[in-house]
N, C-alpha and C positions, 0 to 999 in steps of 0.2 A: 577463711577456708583452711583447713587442715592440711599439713601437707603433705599427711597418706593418700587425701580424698581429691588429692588435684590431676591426678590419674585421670579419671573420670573428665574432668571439665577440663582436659587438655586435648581427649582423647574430642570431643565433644567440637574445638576449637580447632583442632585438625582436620577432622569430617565439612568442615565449613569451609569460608573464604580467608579464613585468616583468624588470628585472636581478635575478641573485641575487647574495645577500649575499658571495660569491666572486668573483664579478667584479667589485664594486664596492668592495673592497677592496684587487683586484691594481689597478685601476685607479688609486683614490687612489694605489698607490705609485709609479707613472708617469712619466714629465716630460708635463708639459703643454704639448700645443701648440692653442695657441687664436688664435683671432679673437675681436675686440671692434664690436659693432656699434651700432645704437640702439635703443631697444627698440620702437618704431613700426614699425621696420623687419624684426622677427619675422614670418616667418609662414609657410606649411603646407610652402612649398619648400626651408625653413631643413635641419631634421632629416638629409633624407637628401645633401643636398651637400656639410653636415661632415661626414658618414658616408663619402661618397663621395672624399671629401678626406685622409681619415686624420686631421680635426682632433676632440681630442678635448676641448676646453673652449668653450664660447661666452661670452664678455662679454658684457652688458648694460650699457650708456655713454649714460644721460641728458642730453643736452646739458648743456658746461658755461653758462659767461658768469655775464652778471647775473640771470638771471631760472631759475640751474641750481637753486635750492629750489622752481622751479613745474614743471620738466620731470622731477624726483625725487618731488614728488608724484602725477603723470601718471602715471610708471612704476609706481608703488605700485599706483593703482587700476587700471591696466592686468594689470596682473601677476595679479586675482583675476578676469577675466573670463573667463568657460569655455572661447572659445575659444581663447585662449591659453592657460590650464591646459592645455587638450589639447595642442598644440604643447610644453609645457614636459615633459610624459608623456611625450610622444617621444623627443625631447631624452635623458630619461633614460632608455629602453627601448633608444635607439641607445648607449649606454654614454659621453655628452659629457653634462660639468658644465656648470650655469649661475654665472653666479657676477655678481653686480651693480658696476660701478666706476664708481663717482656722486663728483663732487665736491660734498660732504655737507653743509657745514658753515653756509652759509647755510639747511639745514632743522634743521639741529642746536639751530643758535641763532638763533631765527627773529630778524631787524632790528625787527620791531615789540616787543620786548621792551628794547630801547635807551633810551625815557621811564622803564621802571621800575628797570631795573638796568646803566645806564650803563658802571659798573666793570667789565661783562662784557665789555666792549667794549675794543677796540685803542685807546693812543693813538698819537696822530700826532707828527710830526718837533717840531710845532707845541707841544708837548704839551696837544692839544686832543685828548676819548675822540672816538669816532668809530663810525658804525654801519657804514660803509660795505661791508668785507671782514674775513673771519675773527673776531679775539677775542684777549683778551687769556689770553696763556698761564700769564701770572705770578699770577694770582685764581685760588685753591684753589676757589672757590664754583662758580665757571665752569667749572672743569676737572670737577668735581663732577656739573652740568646735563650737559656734554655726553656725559659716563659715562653718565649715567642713557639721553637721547636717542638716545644710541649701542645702548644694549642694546633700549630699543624699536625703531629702525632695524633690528637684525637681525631681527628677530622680523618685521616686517613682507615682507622683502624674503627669507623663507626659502625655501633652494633644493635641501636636500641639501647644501650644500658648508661644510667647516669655516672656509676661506678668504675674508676681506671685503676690502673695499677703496674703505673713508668717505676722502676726500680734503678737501683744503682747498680753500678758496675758488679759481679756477682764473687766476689772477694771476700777473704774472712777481714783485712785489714784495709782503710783503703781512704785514712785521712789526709787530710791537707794540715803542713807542718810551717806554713806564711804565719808572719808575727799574727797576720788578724787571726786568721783560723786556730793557731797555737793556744788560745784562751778557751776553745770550745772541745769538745767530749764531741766524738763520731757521732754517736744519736744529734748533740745540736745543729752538726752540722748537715746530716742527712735531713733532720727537719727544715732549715732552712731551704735546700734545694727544695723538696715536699712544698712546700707554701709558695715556692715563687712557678714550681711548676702549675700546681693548682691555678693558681690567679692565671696562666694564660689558658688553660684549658676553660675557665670560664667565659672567658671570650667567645670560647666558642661555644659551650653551654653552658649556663647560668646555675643548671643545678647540677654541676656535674661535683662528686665526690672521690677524693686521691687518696691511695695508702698510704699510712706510715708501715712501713715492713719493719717488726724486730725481728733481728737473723742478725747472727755472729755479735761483732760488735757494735751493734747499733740495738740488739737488746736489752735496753737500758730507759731510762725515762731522761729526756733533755733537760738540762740542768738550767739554760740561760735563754730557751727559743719557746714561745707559745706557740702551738699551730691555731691555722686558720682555722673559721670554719669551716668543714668539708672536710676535713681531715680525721680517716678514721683509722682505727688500729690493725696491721694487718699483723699478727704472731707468730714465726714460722718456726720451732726448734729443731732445726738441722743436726746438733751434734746428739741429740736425744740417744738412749738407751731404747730400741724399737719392740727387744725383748720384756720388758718391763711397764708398766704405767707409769706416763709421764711424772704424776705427780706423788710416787710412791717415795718416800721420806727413807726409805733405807738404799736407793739409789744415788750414791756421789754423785754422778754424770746427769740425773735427770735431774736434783735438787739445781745442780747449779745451773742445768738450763731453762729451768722455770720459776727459779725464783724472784725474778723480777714482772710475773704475769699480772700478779695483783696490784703492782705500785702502778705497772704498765695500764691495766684498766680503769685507775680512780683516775690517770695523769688524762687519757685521750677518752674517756667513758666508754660504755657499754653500747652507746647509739652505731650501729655499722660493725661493730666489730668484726673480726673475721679471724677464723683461725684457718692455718696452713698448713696442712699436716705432711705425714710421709708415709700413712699407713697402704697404700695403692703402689706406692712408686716405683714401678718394676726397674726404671731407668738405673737409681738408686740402689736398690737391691742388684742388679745385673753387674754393678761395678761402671758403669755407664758404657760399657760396650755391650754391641749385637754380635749373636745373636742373643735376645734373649730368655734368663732364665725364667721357670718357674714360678708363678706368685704364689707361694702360703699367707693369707690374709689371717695374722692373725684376731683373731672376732674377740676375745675373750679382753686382752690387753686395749682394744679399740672401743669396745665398750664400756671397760671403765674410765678409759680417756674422755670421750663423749659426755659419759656423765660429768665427770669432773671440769671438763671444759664449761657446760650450762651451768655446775652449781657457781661458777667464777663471773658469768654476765656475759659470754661471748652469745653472739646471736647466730653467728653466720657460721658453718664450719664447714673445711672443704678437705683435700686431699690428692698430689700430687698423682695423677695414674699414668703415669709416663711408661713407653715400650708394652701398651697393651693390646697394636695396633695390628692390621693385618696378618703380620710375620709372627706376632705372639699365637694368634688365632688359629694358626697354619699349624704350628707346633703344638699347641697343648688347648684347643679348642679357648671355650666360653671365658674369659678372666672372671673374677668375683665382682661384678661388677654391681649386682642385684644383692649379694650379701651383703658387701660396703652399703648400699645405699636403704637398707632395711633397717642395718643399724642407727644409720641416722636421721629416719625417717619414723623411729621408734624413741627417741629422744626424746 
């Protein structure tokens, strides 16, 4: 099924008791184009403007920072209250996946657990352990907890979708400096966490598949870690040039953040891929305070990204649309919501 023409047979699946088990299969085999928004920022007018949009995935994106293990707990308890159940019903009656992308890893391994088992923890440059971000990847014990956490994570946050995407701490730097860990490159060791989360989330489902996020320094291909299978590529370039195409060769700033996209795709393949973009993300543009500002979408630069994104092998593409919620609506009506999703529906 095309994925202009799932308008139609969504619309189709809505009018009825639910999607059937046919649609929601051709659907999985899809590319995904989605939006990433926040989950406060759900609500009754969501459903039919991705319907209306041609987009057929929504993120869920718990604020990151310091305090992204207490807006991951929000989300949780948000996510059983009925009227959001209802919204999420729709959601899937309109034939768009939910799918949760939390930077995890401060609920994973909660910091108050650093008096009892220190070793779980990163050391520093200093080699002083440290509670501050992420964990130390080179302790089997640790990689062990956050399997276990991981497969409760799923469980909690279940959406229908085979697809998760637990992240790290949401830092540009954020190694562990232990003699183990000292041998390995940030990508290897983000991979490692990656593969030992996955194995517990299978636990819980068998065919469940986990990101590798390239962002900052973990933009890179692992030098010493295979992943598992289920492991697919998630691409996000944060420090991007937004005025520009990504991949325009007279950009310093975008050369250098894409040019590891290619090694990145032959290293985890083209099966799942996903790109992460920032062309929606009002959060981002706003300076991350409310209230906020205006979205100029620019179409021109995003379209040639798109393209160049497909001629590369990525399947999936999505796009951060953070602060497009309510209070944006109050201020400056409708966001681009339908333009974003024409273009890449037009792909």
């Amino acid at each position: 099924m095309h994925l202009c023409t799932m308008r139609s047979a969504a619309h189709a699946a809505a009018a009825g008791t639910g999607e059937t088990e046919h649609l929601r299969k051709e659907k999985n085999m899809e590319n995904r184009h989605g939006i990433i928004i926040h989950p406060e920022e759900l609500d009754e007018t969501w459903p039919d403007r991705l319907l209306d949009a041609g987009i057929n995935t929504l993120g869920l994106h718990p604020v990151g920072g310091n305090m992204a293990h207490v807006s991951l707990e929000e989300a949780i308890v948000r996510k059983n209250l009925p009227g959001y159940q209802s919204i999420l019903r729709r959601l899937n009656q309109n034939g768009i996946t939910v799918e949760y992308e939390a930077h995890a890893m401060s609920w994973l391994l909660p910091r108050s657990l650093f008096a009892d088992v220190p070793c779980f923890f990163r050391m520093d440059e200093n080699g002083n352990r440290v509670s501050d971000i992420n964990l130390c990847p080179g302790n089997e014990e640790a990689l062990e907890y956050i399997s276990a956490r991981a497969e409760m994570l799923a469980h909690l946050l279940e959406t229908g979708s085979d697809r998760y995407f637990f992240w790290m701490d949401d830092v540009r730097a954020g190694k562990c400096f232990c003699p183990e860990c000292r041998k390995l490159t940030a990508a290897d060791q983000q991979l490692r966490v990656v593969n030992a989360m996955l194995r517990g989330i299978r636990r819980y489902k068998a065919s469940a598949q986990l990101s590798y996020l390239a962002y900052f320094e973990t933009n890179r291909v692992p030098a010493q870690t295979e992943p598992e299978q289920g492991v697919f590529l998630e691409y996000a370039p944060f420090e991007r040039d937004h005025h520009v195409p990504l991949f325009d060769a007279q950009s310093p700033v975008n050369a250098a953040e894409s040019g590891c996209v290619e090694d990145l795709i032959s290293f985890f393949g083209a099966k799942g891929s996903q790109v992460l973009e920032y062309w929606m993300d009002n959060s981002k543009f706003s300076g991350w305070k409310k209230p906020p500002k205006k979205l100029d979408l620019d179409e021109e630069v995003m379209k040639r990204d798109v393209a160049d994104y497909r001629a590369r092998g990525f399947e999936n593409i999505t796009s951060f649309g953070c602060y497009l919620g309510r209070d944006y609506r109050m201020l400056y009506g409708e966001p681009p919501v339908k333009a974003y999703g024409e273009i890449l529906c037009g792909s």
